[in-house]
N, C-alpha and C positions, 0 to 999 in steps of 0.2 A: 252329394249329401242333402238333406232335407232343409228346408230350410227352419232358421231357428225362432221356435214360440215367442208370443210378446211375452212370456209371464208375468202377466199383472200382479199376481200373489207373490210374486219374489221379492219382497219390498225386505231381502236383508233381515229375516225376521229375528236373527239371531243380535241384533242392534237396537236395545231399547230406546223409546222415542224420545228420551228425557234431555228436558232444553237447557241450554246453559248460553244464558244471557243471548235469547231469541232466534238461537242456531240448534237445531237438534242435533243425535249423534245420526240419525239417517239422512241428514243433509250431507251430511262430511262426508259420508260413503255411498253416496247415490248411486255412482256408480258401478257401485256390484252387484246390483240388483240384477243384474245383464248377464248372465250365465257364462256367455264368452268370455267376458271382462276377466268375472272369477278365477276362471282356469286360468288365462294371463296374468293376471294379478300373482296367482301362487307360484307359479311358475318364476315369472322374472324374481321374485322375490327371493328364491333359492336360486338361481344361477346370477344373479348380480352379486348375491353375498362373493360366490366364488370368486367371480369378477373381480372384486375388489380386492379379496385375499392375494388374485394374481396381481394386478397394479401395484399393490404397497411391495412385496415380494418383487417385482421385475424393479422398482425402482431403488430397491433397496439392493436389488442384486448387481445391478450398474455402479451403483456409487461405493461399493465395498470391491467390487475386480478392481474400477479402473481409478475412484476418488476423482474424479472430473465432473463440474460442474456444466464442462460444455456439451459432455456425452448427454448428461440426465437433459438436458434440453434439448440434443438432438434424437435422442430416442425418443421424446415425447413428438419433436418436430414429424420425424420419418412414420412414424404409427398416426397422424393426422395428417400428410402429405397425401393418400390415394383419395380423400375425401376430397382434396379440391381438385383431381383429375377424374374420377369417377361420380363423384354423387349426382351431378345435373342428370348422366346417364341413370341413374340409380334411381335418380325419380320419375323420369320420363317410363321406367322397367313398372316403377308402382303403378303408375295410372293404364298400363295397356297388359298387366298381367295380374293374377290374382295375389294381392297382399300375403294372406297368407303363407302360398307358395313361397313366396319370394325369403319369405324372415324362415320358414322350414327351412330353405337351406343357405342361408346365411349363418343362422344357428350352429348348423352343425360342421359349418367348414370352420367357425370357430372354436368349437369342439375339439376339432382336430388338431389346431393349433396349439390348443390348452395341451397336450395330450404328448407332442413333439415336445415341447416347449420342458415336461416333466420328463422327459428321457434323456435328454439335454442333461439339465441339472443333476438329475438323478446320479447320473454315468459321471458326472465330473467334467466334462466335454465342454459345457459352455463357453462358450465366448460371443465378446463384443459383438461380433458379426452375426453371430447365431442369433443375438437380440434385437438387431435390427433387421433383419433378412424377415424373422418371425411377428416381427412388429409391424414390417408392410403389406405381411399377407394380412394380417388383422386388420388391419386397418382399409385394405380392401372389401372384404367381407363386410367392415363397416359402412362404407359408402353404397352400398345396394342395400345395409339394414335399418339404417338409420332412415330415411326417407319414407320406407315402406309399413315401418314401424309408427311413425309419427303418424301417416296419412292411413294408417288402420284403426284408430285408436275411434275412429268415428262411426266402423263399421259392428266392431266389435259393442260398441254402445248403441248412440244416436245424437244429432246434433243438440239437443236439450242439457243431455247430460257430459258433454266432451269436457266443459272446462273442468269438472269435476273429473272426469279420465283422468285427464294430462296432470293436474295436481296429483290425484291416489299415483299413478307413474311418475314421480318427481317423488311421493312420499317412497315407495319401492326400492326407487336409485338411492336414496339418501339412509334408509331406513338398513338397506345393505352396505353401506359407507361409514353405518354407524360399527355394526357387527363383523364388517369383513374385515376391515385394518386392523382390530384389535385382535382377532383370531387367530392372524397371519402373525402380529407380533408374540404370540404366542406360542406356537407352531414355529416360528422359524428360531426363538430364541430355548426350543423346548425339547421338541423333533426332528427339525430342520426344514430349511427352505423348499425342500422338492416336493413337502406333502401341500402347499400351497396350491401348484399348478395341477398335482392329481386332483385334487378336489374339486379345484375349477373347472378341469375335464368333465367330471360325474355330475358336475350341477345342473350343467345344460339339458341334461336328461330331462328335467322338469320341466323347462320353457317348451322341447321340443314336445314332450307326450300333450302337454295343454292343448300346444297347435293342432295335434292329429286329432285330441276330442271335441275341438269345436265344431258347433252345428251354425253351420251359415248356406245360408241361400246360393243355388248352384253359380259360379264367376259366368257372364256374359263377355266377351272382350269386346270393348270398344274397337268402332271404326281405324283399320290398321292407317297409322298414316303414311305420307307422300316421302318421308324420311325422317331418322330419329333426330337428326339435325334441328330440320323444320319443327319439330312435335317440344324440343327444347327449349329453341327459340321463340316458343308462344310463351311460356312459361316467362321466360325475361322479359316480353313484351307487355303480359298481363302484370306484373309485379311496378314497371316503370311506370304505370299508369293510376297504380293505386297507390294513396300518397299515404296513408295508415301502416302499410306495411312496407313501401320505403323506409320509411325514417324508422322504424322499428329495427330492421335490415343493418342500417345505418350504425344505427348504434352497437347491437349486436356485435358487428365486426371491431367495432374499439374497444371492449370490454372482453371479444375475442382475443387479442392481441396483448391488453396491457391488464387487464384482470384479473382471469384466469393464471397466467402465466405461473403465481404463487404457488401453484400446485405443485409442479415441476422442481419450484426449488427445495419443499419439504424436507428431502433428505438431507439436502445440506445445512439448512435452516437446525433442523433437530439434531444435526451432529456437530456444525463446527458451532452454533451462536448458544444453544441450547446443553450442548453437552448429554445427552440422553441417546439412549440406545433403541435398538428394537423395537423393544414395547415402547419406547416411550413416542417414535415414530408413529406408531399404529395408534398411539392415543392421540397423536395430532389430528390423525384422519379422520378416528372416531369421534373427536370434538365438533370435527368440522361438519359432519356427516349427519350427527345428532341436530346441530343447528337448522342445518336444509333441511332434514325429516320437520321439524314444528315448522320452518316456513313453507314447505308442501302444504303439511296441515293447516296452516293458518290461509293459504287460499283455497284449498278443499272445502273448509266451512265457511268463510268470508267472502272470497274473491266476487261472488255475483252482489255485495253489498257495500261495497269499498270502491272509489273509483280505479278505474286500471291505473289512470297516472300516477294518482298518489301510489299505489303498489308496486309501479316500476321504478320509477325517479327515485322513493321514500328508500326502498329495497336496496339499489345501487348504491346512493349518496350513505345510508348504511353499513354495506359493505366495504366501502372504500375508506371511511373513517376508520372501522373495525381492521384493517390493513395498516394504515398507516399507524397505528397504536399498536399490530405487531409486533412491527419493524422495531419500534424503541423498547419491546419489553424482553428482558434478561428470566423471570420467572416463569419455570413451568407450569404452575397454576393460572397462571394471568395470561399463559401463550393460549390454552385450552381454552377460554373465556372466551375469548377476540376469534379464534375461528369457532366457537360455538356462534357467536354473535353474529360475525361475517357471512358465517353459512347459512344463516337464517333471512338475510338482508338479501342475499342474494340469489334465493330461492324464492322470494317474493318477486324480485325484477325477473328472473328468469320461467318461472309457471309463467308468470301473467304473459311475458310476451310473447311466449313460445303460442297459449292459448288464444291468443288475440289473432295473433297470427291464421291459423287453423280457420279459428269462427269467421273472418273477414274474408275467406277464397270459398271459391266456390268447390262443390264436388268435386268434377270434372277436372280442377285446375289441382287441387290436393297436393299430390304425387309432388308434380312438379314445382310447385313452391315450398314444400319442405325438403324437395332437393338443393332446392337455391340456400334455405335455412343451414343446410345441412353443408353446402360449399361455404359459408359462410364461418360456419362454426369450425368447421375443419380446414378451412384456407387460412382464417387468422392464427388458428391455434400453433401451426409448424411456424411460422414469421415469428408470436409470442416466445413458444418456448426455445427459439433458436436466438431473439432478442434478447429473453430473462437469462439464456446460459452466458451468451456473451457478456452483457451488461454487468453481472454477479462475477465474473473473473476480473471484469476492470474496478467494480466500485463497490463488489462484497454484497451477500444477497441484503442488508436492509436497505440498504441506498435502492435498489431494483425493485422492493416490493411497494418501497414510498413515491418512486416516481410512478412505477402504474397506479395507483391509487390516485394519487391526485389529476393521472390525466383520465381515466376512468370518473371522477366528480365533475372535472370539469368538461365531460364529452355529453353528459346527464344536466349541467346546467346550459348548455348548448341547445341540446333538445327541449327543453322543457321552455327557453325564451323562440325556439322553433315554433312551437306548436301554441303560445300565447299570442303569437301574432295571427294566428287562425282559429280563434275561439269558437266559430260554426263550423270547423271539421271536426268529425268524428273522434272521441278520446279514446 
């Protein structure tokens, strides 16, 4: 294919320049200026909605077969399990084959999934097993897309405007978490559960026609190496030596494990503590999902004026508070608040680091340190949700959501007296 124009005149013209309080609306969305971006942009933006439709739907279809909170953790476990046995491969695949390629068909092997998955339910057939059988082919497919997709996000733009990427993709995922849970609760308490996963089939449509009309410059492959092994193992070696995105890493994984986890227990949370149904499920997500959409936003316009630390630490030590006030609260208005809040806290710690991340490796290395991000995010996640199910049948999900929260702050006040004892390395 050709490769693709700078268009200098593409400055978004449909985005009046009008400033609010020194940040314009074309700052916030710089970059879509990028013609690729756009197609990407609209795209994910209609297959994540489905996405989410199928999440709140597969976790609500778990906990109504079997009422086990250890299932809903270990299906969250087994669906983020291929990520820590596949992803390092999965980025070593980004850096020596073309991006694109690689999310083209990832894309649509999880299409297929979607696709099974509504035949399944459809027919009445489901079972336990059919959800975790189908939960680890996804989640393979994720470990080649997640990595490919991060370490694209620079091609698709340029380094100038990435951190602005990675937030509009953070506003995407969250902005579809606001729409897809509530849909689903709709749908499944309306027409039923199986039009969930058809749809999520048909959404993919979009992500994939994007990819086939980008215009990018023909793929070169780099120098093939000595072994995927060796080509891995740089990837570890350049990561151990850069101490910014060490401890970034670092932290990651304990907020992988005891942060996140909350997720997982939603459905129980909203049926045994809550007493709400369906929709009222899908309004948890959509609360939560709302809040991450304005802290996207809020580092799409800010983040290059704010320090990163204050955005990471401030974002987390937020989120974790907004948890802990959870756990003790009995009212569905007040539950909706606390994940509007949480998800905003914690879409500030999560943009920023994921962007820091990026902007501190080099080209070359991309791939393979959002692989390592990506074993990261998907190795703590099966420990987490296998933690939080266990944890929730001995001591009941509030005691589980209060104890990662507080060791979540104090993993955040850990880093932050880390990083004061080297006040001339890099924030």
């Amino acid at each position: 294919m050709p490769a693709e124009p700078t268009e200098p005149s593409a400055q978004v013209a449909s985005v009046p320049p009008a400033v609010v309080g020194g940040v314009t609306w074309r700052d916030t969305f710089a970059a879509l200026k990028h013609r690729n971006f756009r197609l990407f942009f609209i795209g994910q933006l209609v297959s994540l909605t489905g996405t989410w439709m199928q999440t709140t739907a597969q976790s609500w279809l778990v906990y109504q077969l079997t009422g086990s909170k250890i299932l809903l953790g270990t299906v969250a476990a087994v669906g983020s399990l291929p990520l820590l046995v596949f992803s390092l491969w999965g980025g070593s695949v980004a850096d020596r084959h073309s991006k694109r390629t690689v999310v083209f068909y990832t894309q649509t092997g999880m299409m297929l999934t979607a696709f099974v998955f509504a035949a399944l339910v459809g027919s009445g057939r489901i079972q336990p097993w059919h959800i975790l059988v189908l939960s680890a082919v996804g989640g393979v497919a994720m470990a080649f897309d997640m990595p490919a997709r991060q370490a694209f996000m620079v091609e698709m733009t340029s380094r100038e405007d990435l951190m602005n990427a990675v937030s509009l993709n953070s506003s995407i995922v969250n902005g579809a978490r606001v729409v897809g849970p509530a849909v689903a609760g709709f749908l499944m308490a309306h027409v039923g559960i199986t039009w969930c996963f058809i749809l999520n089939g048909i959404s993919f449509i979009a992500v994939i026609a994007g990819l086939v009309m980008m215009r990018l410059p023909q793929f070169v492959p780099p120098a093939k190496p000595h072994s995927a092994g060796r080509h891995i193992l740089e990837g570890f070696h350049y990561v151990a030596g850069h101490r910014r995105v060490r401890i970034l890493l670092l932290l990651f994984s304990v907020v992988g494990v005891f942060g996140w986890s909350y997720a997982v227990l939603l459905p129980a949370y909203a049926t045994d503590v809550l007493h709400v149904g369906e929709s009222g499920y899908g309004g948890l997500l959509s609360a939560n999902g709302f809040g991450a959409l304005l802290g996207a936003l809020t580092v799409a316009a800010w983040g290059n004026r704010v320090r990163p630390r204050l955005m990471i630490l401030g974002g987390l030590w937020l989120f974790s508070a907004m948890l802990v006030l959870l756990a003790v609260v009995r009212w569905y208005p007040l539950a909706l608040l606390c994940l509007a809040v949480g998800g905003w806290g914690m879409l500030l710690y999560f943009s920023t680091t994921n962007t820091l991340i990026q902007t501190s490796v080099s080209d070359a290395m991309r791939g393979r340190v959002m692989g390592i991000w990506a074993l990261v995010f998907g190795g703590m996640m099966p420990v987490g949700g296998i933690e939080s199910g266990f944890l929730s049948h001995a001591m009941g999900v509030p005691w589980t959501i209060t104890v990662g929260a507080v060791i979540c702050a104090g993993a955040g006040l850990i880093t932050w007296r880390a990083v004061r004892r080297n006040p001339t390395a890099p924030d």
